[in-house]
SERO-515475 format. One line per field, with one value per residue: residue number from 1; x, y negated, z of N, C-alpha, C in turn. Coordinates in steps of 0.05 Angstrom, whole numbers. Example, Ala and Ser with C-alpha at 12.3 -4.5 7.8 and 13.67 -1.06 7.14 Angstrom:
n <- [1,2]
n_x <- [264,257]
n_y <- [114,45]
n_z <- [156,142]
ca_x <- [246,273]
ca_y <- [90,21]
ca_z <- [156,143]
c_x <- [264,258]
c_y <- [66,-1]
c_z <- [156,157]
***
This chain:
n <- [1,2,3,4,5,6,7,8,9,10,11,12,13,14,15,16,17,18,19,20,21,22,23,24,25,26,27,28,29,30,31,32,33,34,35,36,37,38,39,40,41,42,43,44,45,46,47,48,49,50,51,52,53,54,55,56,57,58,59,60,61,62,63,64,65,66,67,68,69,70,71,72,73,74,75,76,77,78,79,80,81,82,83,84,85,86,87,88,89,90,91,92,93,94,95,96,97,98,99,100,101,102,103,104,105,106,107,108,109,110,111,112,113,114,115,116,117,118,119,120,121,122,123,124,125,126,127,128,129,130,131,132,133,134,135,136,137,138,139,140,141,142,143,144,145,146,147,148,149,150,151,152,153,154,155,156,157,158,159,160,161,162,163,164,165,166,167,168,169,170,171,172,173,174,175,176,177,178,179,180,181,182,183,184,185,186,187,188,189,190,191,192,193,194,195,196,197,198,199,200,201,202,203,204,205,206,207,208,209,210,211,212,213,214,215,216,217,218,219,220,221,222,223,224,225,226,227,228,229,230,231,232,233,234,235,236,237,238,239,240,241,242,243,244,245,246,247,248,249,250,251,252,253,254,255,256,257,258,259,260,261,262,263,264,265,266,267,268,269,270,271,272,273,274,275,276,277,278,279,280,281,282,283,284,285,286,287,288,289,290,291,292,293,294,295,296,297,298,299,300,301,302,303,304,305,306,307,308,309,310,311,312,313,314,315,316,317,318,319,320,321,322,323,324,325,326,327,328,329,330,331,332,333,334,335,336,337,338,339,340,341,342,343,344,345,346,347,348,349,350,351,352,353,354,355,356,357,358,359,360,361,362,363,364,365,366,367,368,369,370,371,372,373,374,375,376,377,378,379,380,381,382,383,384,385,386,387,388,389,390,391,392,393,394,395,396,397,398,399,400,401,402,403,404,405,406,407,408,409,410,411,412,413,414,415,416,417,418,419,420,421,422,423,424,425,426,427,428,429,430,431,432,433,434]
n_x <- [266,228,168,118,141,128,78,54,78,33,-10,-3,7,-52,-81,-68,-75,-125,-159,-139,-173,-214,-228,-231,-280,-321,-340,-367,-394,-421,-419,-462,-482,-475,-443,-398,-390,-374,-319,-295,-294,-255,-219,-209,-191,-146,-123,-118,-87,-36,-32,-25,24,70,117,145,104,108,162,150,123,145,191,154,142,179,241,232,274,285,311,347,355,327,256,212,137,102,53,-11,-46,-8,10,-45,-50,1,-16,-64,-38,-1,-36,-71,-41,-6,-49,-33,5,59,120,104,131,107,91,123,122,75,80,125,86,51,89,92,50,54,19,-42,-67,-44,-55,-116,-106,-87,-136,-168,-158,-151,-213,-226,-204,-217,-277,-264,-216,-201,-223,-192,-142,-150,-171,-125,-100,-125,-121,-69,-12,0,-16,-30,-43,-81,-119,-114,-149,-192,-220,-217,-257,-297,-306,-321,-369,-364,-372,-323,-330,-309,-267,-273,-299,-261,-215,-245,-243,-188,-146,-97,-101,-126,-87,-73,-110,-124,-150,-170,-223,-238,-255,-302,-332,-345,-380,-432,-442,-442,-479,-499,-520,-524,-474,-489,-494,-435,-412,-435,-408,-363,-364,-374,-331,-286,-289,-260,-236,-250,-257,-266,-317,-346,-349,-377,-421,-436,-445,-485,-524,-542,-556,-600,-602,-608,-611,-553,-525,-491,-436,-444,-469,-435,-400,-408,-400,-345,-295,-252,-241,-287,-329,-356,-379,-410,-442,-471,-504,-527,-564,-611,-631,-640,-693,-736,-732,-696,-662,-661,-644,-599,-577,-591,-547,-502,-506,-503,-443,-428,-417,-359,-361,-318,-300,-310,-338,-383,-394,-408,-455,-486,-475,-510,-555,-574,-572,-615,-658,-690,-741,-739,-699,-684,-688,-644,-612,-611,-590,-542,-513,-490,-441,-380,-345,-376,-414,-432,-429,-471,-518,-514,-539,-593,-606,-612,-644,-691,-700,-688,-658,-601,-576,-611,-655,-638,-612,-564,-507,-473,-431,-401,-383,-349,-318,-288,-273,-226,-195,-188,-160,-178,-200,-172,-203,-259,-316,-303,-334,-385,-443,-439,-482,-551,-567,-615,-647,-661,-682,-723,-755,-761,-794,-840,-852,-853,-899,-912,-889,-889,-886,-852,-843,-787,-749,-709,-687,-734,-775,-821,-784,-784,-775,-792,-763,-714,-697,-697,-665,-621,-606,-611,-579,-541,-471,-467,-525,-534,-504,-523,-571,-561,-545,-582,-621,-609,-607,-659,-686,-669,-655,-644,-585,-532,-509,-447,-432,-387,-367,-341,-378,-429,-431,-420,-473,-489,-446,-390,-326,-290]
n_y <- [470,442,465,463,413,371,385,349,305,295,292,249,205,206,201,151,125,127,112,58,48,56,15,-24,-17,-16,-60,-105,-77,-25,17,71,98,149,151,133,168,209,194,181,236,260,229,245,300,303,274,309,361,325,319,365,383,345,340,334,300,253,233,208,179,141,122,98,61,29,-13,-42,-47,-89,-65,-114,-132,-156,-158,-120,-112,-83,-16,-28,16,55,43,54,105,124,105,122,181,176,159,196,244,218,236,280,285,313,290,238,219,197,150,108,117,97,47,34,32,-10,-51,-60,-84,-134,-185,-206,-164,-121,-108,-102,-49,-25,-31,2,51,61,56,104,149,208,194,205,208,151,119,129,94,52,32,41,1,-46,-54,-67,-118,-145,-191,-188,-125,-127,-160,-122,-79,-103,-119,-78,-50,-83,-53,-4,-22,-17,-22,-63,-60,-83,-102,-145,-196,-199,-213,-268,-293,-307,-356,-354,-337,-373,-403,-367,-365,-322,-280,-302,-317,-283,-243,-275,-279,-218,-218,-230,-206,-154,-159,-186,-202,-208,-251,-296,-344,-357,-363,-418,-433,-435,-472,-518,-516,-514,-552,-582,-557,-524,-475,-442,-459,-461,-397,-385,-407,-388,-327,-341,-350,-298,-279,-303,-350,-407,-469,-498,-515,-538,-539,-496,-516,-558,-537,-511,-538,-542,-520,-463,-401,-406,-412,-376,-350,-388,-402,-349,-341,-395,-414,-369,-375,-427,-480,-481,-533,-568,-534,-531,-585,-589,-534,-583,-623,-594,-572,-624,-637,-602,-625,-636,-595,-543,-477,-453,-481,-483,-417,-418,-456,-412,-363,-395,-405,-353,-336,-363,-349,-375,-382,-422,-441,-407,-420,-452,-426,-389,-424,-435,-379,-385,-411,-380,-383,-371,-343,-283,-277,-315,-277,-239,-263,-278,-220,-207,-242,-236,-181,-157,-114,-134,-90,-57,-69,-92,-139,-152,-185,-158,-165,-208,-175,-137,-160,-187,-137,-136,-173,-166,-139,-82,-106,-150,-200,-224,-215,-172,-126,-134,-141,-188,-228,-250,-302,-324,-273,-264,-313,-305,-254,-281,-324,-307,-263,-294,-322,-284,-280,-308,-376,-416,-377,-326,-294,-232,-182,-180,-173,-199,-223,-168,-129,-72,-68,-89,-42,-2,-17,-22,30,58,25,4,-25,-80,-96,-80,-112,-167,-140,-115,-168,-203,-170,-161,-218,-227,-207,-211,-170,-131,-82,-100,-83,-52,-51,-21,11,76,129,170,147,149,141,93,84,71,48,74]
n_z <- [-134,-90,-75,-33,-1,-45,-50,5,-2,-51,-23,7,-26,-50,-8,9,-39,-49,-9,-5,-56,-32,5,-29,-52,-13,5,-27,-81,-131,-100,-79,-12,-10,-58,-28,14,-7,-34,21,36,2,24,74,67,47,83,124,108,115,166,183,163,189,208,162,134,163,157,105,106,145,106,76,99,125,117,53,-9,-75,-130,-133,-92,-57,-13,-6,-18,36,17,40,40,46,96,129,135,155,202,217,230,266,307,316,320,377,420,435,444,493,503,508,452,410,414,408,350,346,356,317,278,293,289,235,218,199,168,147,114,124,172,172,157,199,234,206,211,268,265,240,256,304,348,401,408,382,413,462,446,434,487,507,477,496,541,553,556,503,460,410,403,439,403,355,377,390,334,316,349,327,277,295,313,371,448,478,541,594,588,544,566,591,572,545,587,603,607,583,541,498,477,433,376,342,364,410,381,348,390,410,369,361,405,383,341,371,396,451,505,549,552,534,578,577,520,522,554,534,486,519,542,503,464,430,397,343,325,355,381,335,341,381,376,322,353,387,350,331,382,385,402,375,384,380,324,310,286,251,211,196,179,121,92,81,65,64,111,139,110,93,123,154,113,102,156,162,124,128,171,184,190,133,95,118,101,47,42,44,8,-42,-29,-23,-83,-106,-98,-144,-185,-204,-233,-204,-198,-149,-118,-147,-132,-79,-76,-107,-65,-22,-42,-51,-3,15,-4,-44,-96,-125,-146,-191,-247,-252,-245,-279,-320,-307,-330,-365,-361,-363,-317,-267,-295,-286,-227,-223,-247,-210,-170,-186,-193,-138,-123,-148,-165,-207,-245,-282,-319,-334,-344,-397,-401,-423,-442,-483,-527,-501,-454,-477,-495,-452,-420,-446,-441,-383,-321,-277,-211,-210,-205,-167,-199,-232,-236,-249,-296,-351,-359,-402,-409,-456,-459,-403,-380,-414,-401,-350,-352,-366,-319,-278,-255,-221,-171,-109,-91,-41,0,29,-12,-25,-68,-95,-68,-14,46,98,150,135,84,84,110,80,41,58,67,27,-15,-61,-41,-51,-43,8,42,44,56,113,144,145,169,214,234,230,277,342,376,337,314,287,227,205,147,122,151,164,140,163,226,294,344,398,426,470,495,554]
ca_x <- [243,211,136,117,148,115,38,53,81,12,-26,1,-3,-77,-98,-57,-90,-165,-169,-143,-201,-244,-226,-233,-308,-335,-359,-377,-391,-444,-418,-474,-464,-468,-413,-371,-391,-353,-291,-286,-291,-234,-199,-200,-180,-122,-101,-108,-57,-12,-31,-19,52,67,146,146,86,113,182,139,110,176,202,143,128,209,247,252,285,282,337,364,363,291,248,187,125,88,36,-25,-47,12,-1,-65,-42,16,-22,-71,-27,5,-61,-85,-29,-4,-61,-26,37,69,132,107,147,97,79,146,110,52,99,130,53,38,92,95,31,57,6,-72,-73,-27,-70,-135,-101,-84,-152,-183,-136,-165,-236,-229,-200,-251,-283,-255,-184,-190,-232,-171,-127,-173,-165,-96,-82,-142,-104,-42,-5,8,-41,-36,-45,-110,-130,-132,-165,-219,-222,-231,-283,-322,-311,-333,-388,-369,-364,-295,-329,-301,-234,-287,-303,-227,-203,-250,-242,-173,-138,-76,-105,-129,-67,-79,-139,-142,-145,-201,-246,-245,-273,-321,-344,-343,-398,-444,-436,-455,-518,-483,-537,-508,-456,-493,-469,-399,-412,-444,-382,-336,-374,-371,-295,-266,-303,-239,-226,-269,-260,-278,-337,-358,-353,-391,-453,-443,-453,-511,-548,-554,-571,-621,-609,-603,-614,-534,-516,-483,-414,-444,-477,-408,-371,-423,-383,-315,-277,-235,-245,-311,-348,-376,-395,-440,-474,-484,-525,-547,-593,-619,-638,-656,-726,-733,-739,-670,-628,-663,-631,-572,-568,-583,-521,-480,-508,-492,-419,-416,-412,-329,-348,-313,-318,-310,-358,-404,-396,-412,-474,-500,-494,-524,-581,-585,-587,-638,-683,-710,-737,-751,-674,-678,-682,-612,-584,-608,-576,-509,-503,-474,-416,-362,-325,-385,-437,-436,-448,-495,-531,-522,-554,-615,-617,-609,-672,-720,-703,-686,-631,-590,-571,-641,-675,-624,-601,-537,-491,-453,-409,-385,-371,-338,-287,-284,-257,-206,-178,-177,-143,-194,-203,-160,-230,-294,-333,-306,-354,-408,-445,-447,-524,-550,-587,-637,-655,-663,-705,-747,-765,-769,-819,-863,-859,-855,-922,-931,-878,-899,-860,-847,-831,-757,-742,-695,-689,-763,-797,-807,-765,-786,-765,-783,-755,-699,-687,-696,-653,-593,-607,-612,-576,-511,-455,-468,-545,-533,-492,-538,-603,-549,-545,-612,-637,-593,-620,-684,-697,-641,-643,-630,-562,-517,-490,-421,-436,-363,-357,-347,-403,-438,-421,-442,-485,-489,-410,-377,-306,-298]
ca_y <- [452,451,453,455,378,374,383,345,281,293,285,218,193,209,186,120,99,131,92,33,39,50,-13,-50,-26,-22,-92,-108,-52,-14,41,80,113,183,160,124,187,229,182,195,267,264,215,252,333,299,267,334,355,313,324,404,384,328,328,320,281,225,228,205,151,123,114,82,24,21,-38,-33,-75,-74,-71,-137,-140,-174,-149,-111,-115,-55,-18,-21,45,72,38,70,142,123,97,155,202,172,157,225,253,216,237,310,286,321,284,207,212,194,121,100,116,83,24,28,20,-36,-74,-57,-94,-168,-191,-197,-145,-86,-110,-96,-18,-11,-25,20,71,61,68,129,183,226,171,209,192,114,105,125,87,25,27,32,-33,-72,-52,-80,-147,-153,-204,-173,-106,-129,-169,-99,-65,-125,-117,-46,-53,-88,-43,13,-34,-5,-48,-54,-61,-102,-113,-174,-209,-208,-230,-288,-311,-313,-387,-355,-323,-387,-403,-345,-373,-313,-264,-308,-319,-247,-234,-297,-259,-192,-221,-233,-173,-118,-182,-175,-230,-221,-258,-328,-366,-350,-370,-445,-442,-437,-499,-536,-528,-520,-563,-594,-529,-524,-451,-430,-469,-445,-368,-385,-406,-363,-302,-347,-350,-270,-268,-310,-376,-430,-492,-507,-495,-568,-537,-480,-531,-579,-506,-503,-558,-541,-509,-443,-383,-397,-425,-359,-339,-404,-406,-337,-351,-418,-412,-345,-383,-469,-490,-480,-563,-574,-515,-540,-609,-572,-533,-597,-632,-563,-580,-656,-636,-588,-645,-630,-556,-534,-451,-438,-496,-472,-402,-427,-455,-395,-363,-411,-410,-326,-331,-380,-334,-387,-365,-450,-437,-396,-446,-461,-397,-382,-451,-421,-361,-393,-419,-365,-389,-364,-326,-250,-281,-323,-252,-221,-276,-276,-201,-208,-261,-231,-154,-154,-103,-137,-77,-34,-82,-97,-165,-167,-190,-129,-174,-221,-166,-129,-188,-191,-118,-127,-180,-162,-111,-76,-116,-176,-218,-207,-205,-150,-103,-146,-145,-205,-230,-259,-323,-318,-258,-271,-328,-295,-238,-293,-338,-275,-247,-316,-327,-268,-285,-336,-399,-421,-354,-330,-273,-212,-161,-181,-170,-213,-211,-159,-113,-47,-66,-89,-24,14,-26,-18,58,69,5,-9,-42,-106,-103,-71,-128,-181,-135,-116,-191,-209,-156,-177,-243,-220,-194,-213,-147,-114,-82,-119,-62,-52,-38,-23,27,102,136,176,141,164,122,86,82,47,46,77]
ca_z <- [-130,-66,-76,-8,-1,-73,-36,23,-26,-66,-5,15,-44,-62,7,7,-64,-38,12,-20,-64,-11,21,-51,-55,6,20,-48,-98,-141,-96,-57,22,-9,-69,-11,35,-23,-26,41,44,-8,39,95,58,34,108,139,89,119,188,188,162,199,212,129,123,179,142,79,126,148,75,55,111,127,103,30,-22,-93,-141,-138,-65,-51,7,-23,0,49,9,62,40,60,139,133,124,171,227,215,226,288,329,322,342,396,440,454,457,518,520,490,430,392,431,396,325,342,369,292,252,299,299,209,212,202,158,148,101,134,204,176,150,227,247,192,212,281,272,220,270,312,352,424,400,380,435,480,434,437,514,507,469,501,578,548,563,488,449,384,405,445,370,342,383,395,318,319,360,314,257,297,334,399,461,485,567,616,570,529,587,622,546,536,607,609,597,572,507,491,452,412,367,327,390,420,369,343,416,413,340,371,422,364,319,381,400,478,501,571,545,540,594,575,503,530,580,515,472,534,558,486,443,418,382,314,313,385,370,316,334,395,364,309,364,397,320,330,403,385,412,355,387,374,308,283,277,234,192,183,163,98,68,92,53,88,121,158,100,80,147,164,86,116,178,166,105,135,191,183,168,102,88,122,87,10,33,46,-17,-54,-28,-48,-116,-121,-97,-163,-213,-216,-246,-203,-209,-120,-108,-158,-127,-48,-82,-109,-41,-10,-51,-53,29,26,-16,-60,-127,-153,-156,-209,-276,-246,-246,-314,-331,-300,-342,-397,-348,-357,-293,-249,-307,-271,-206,-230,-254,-190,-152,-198,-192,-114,-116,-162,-156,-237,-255,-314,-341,-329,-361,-432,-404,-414,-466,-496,-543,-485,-441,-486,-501,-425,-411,-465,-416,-357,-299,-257,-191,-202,-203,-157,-214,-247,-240,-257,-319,-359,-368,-430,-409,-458,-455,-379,-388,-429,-378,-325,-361,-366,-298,-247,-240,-207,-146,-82,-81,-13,20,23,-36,-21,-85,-104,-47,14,69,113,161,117,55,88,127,61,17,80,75,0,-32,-66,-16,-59,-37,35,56,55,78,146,158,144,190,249,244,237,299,365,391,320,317,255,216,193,118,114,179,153,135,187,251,320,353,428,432,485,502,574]
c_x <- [229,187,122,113,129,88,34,59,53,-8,-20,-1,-26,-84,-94,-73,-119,-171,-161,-163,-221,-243,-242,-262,-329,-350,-376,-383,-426,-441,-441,-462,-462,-442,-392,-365,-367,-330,-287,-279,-262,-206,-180,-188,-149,-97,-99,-97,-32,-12,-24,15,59,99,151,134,101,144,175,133,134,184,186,140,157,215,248,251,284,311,351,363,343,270,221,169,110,50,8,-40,-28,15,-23,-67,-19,8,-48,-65,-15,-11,-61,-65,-17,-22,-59,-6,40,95,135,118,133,87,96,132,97,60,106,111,50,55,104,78,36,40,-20,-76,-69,-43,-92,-134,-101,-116,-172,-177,-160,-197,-235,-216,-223,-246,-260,-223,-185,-200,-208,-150,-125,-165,-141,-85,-102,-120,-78,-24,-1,-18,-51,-41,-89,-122,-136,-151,-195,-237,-239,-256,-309,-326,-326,-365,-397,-359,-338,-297,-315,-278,-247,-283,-267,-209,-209,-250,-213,-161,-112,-77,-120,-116,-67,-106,-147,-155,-186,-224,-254,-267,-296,-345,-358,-373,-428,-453,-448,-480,-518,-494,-527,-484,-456,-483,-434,-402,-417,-414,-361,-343,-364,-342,-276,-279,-281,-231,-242,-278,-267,-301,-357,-368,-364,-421,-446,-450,-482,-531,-559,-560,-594,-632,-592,-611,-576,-527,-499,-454,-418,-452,-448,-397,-377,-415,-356,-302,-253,-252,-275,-336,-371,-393,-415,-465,-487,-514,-539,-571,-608,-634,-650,-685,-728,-733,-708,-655,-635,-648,-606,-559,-564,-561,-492,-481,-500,-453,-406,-412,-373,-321,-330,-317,-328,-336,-378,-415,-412,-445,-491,-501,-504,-557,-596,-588,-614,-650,-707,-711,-741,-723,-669,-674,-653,-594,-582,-590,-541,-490,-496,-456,-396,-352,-339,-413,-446,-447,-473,-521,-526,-539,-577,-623,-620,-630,-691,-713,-693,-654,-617,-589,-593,-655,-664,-621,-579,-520,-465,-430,-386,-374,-355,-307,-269,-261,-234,-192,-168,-168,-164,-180,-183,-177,-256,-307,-329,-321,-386,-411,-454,-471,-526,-579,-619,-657,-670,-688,-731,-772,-775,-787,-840,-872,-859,-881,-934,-911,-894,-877,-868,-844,-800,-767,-716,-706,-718,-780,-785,-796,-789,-763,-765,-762,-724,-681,-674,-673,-614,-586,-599,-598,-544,-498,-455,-508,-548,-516,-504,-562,-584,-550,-573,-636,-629,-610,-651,-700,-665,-633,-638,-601,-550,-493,-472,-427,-405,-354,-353,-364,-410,-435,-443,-449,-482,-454,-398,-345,-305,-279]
c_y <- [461,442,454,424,363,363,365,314,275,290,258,217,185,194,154,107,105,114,57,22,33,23,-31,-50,-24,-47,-95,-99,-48,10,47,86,139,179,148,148,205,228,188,221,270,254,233,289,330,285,293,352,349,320,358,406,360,322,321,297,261,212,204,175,131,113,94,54,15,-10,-33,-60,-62,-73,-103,-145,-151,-154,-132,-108,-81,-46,-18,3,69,68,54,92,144,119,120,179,197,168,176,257,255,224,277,307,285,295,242,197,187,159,108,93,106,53,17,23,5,-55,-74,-81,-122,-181,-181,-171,-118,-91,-101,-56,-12,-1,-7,50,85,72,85,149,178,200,174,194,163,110,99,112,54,14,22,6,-46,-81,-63,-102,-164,-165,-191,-152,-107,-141,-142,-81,-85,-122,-83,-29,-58,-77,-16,11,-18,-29,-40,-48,-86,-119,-145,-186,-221,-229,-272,-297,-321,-340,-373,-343,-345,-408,-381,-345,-342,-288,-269,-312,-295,-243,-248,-279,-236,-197,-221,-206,-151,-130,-168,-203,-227,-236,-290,-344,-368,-373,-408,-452,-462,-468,-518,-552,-534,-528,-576,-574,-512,-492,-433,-435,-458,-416,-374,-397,-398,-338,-309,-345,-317,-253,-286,-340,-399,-451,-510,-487,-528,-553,-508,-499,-548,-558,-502,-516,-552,-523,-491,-424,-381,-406,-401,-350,-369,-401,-382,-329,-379,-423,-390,-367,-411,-459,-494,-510,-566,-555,-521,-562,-598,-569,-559,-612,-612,-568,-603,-649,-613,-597,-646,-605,-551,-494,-449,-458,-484,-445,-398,-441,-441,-377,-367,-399,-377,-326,-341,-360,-348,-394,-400,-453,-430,-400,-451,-446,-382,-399,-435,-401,-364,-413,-394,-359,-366,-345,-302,-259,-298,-298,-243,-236,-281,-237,-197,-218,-248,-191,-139,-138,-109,-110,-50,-38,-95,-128,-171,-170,-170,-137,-182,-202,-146,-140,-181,-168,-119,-146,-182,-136,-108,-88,-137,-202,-210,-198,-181,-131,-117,-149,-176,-210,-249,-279,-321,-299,-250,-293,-329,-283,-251,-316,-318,-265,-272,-318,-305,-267,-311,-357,-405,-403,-353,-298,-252,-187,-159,-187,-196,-203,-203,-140,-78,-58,-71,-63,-1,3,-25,18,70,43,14,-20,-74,-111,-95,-93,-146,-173,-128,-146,-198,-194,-158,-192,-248,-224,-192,-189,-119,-112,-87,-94,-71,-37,-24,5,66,120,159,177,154,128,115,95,59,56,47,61]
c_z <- [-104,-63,-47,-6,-26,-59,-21,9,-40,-38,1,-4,-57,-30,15,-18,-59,-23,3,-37,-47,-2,1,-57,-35,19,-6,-78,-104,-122,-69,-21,8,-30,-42,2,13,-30,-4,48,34,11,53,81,53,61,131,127,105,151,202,179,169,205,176,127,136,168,108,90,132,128,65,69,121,114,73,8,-52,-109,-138,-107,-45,-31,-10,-1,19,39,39,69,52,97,138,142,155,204,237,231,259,313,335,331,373,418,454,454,482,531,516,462,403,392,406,366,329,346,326,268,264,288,262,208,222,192,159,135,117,170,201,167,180,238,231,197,236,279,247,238,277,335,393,421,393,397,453,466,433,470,524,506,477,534,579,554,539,471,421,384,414,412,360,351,392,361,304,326,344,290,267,310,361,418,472,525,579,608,555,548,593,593,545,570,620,599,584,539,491,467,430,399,360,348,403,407,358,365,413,390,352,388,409,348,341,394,436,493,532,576,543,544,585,547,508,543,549,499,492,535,535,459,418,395,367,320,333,377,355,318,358,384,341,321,383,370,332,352,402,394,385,355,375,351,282,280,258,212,183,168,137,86,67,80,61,92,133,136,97,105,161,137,102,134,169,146,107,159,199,175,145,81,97,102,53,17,33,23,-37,-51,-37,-78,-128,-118,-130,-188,-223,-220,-232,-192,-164,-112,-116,-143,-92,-58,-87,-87,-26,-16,-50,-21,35,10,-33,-81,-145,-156,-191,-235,-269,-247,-268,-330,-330,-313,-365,-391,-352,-331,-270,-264,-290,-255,-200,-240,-232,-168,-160,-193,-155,-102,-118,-163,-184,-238,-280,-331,-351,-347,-394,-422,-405,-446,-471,-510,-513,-473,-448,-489,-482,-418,-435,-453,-391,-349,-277,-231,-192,-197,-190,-172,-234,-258,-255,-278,-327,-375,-394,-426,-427,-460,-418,-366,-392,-414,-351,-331,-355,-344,-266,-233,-218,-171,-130,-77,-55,7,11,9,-27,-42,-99,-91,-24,29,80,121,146,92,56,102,98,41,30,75,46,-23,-39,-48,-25,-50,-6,50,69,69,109,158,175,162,222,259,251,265,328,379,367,315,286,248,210,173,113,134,151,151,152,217,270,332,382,432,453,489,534,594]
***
């Protein structure tokens, strides 16, 4: 038995499924920064492991993102934990490789990464070494000729919210990456997210010349909403009905941001469209109505919790409004959710984690305690939106309450910087890409 190989096996393996969790609760989780900070620590003990034995460990790497098939002959798919670890491993070394060898390996995690999934392990990969190393790694694939190479590192960028420099600009002004939607709108995005207001004119250029092209469009005044100019915002408003990829990102911004008389007619048309129960409509309604921050909602979301399809998130968007912890306060239904975990597989449903609330008991507490909120302000965790409560609830919240106060504080204020709730926990600050 060769325990050695033994240790070096137990290290990939623990940091390929760590980090796969990490991924699974980082956006939307009960999990704090200090429990994520402690996943991480584990992350990373277990990839320098692999990095102190590294002709094993990269052997381990090969095997796992290689071609492989299963018994009957069928292609299997590439776990992304295992790109993670793999691409990991290959960044942070290639930057002492003497004789390039290592380019090659980094050549074999890019070009693993066929799909959304195993693309967003590259770029996690990316911004998790020490920041000196992806920076020069970053520069690498922005200086490149290859479009997908620049995609990750434009991506990368925005996970580590560093600017990429002069590489944005030469991207979004070139006509030939134009065929490459997802390439240029990343960048268009990207312009938004680091609030790069010298960027303007460019952004107007883009509406102007490629109006024909929904999704240019769109990520150009979605990065004008958060530098602050929201005179154009009709192709964020069409997206709130539209069904796809961008819906979540206009409900997003646009009920954070309308006159509070336009985004209720809004919601109400979200609501007349939910007469065919269906559960995703229903669900695009409730965050609608938790961006907008408005508590004469709330009769409706008590109504909701005795929908199965959408109950939990109907309880998280009431505790999201009014500041009410279902399970702090004894609102939740112990039978139902009982049932519940006897059917399901952790994380095959958003709501998993969510406790299921107990309408009347909910009710109850919210008959009792309304009169003492202000209708016609917007609502965030109890309190009005502000700028403290929002700083504090970013600093000290759950990743399911730190999501929306990072937005909400962007938009706030045009020259506030729009966290990456998701970034690794104690980033360095003022980062540019040289």
């Amino acid at each position: 038995m060769n325990y050695f190989k033994d240790i070096v096996e137990q290290h990939f393996e623990e940091a390929a499924f760590l980090w796969t969790l990490r991924a699974n609760v980082a956006k939307k989780s009960s999990f704090t920064q200090v429990e994520l900070a402690k996943l991480e620590s584990r992350i990373d003990h277990n990839l320098m492991g692999l990095i102190l034995s590294f002709d094993e460990a990269w052997q381990l790497c090969l095997d796992a993102i290689g071609i492989q098939k299963d018994s009957a002959g069928e292609q299997r798919s590439i776990d992304p934990g295992c790109i993670f670890v793999a691409a990991v491993i290959a960044f942070q070394l290639g930057i002492t490789d003497r004789e390039g060898e290592n380019s090659g390996r980094v050549r074999t995690v890019l070009n693993t990464a066929k799909n959304e999934v195993l693309v967003k392990a590259v770029v996690s990969a990316l911004a998790w070494i020490p920041a000196k190393i992806g920076h020069t790694w970053i520069k690498t694939l922005l200086d490149s000729n290859n479009q997908k190479y620049q995609y990750l590192a434009i991506c990368a960028c925005s996970a580590k919210r560093v600017h990429p420099g002069d590489s944005l600009s030469k991207i979004l002004q070139n006509e030939d990456n134009i065929t490459d939607t997802a390439l240029y709108s990343r960048a268009l995005r990207l312009v938004g997210e680091l609030k790069i207001r010298d960027y303007y004119p460019l952004l107007k250029k883009t509406i102007s010349r490629y109006g024909s092209c929904s999704e240019f469009v769109f990520w150009a005044q979605w990065s004008q909403a958060f530098i602050g100019e929201r005179h154009q915002l009709d192709s964020i408003k069409k997206n709130i009905f539209v069904s796809g990829k961008l819906q979540e990102y206009a409900i997003n911004v646009a009920f954070r941001i309308l006159p509070n008389k336009e985004a209720k007619q809004y919601v109400t048309l979200l609501l007349q469209e939910e007469n065919n129960q269906d559960a995703n409509d229903l669900r695009i309604a409730l965050q609608a109505i938790t961006a907008l921050g408005d508590l004469a909602a709330v009769p409706w979301l008590i109504d909701k919790m005795d929908d199965p399809a959408i109950s939990r998130y109907a309880g998280l968007s009431f505790t999201l409004l009014t500041g009410v912890d279902l399970e702090q306060h004894q609102l939740i239904d112990i039978e139902r959710g009982q049932k519940s975990r006897l059917r399901e597989t952790f994380g095959t449903e958003p709501d998993d984690e969510l406790p299921w609330p107990d309408s009347k008991k909910v009710n109850s507490l919210w008959q009792h305690h309304r009169n003492g909120f202000s209708y016609g302000d917007r609502y965030f965790l109890g309190d009005k939106i502000s700028e403290e409560k929002l700083n504090y609830h970013l600093t000290n919240g759950t990743q399911l309450k730190r999501a929306p106060a990072a937005i909400e504080l962007a938009l706030l204020h045009p020259r506030a910087p729009y966290i990456n709730i998701c970034e690794k926990c104690q980033p360095l600050a003022n980062e540019q890409v040289a």
